[in-house]
C-alpha positions in Angstrom: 0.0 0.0 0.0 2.9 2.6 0.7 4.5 2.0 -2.7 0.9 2.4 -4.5 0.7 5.8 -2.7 4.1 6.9 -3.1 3.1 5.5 -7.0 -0.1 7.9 -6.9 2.2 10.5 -5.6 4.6 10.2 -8.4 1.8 9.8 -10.9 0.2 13.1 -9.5 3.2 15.2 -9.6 2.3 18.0 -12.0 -1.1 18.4 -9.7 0.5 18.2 -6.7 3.1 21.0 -7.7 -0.3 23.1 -8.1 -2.1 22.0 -4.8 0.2 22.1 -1.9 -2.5 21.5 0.6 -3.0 17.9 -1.3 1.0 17.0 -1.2 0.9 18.5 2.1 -2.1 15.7 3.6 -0.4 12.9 1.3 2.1 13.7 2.9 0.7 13.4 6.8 -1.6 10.7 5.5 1.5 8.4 5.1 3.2 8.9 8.1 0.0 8.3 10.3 -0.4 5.1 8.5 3.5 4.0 8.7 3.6 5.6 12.2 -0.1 3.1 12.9 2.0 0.0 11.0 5.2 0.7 13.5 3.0 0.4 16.2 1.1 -2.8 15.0 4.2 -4.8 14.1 6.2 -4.1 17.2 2.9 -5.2 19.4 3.0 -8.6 16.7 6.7 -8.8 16.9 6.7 -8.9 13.3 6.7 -6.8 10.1 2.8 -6.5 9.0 3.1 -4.5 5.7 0.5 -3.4 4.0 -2.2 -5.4 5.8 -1.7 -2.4 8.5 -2.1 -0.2 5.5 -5.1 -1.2 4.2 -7.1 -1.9 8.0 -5.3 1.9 8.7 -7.4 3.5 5.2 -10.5 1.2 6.4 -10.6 2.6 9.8 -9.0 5.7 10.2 -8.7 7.7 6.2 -12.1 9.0 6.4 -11.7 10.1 10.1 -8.5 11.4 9.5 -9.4 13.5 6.3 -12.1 14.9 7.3 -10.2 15.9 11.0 -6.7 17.4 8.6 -9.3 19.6 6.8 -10.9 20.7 9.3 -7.6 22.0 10.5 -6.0 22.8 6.9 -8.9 23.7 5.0 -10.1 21.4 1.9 -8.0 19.3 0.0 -8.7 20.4 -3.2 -7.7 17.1 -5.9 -7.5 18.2 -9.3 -6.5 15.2 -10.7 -10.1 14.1 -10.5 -11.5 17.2 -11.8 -12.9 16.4 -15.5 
């Protein structure tokens, strides 16, 4: 899951260049979810990967979004703007 992001990231780069506010919560984003996949592998003793990754976006990215924005502002993504 962190290499598709850091892959979306890449792929994104010319928008992100233009929105600093959405590099800017990609950029927290990931480190909540690695800081979140630290914790859980240390309690398991073991490396957990992305399966931390993916439980991290299925209980806490909507949370977390909505709780950055309310401090930032809205991420703007132009990337899906037709």
């Amino acid at each position: 899951m962190i290499r598709l992001l850091k892959f979306t990231q890449k792929k994104r780069k010319l928008t992100v260049k233009k929105n600093k506010k959405l590099k800017a919560f990609l950029d927290d984003e990931l480190k909540e979810m690695e800081k979140y996949k630290w914790i859980k592998s240390e309690e398991a003793r073991k490396d957990l990967g992305e399966i931390c990754c993916l439980e991290w976006i299925k209980k806490y990215a909507k949370e977390f979004r909505e709780d950055w924005e309310n401090i930032n502002g809205k991420v703007k993504d132009e990337s899906s703007e037709g």
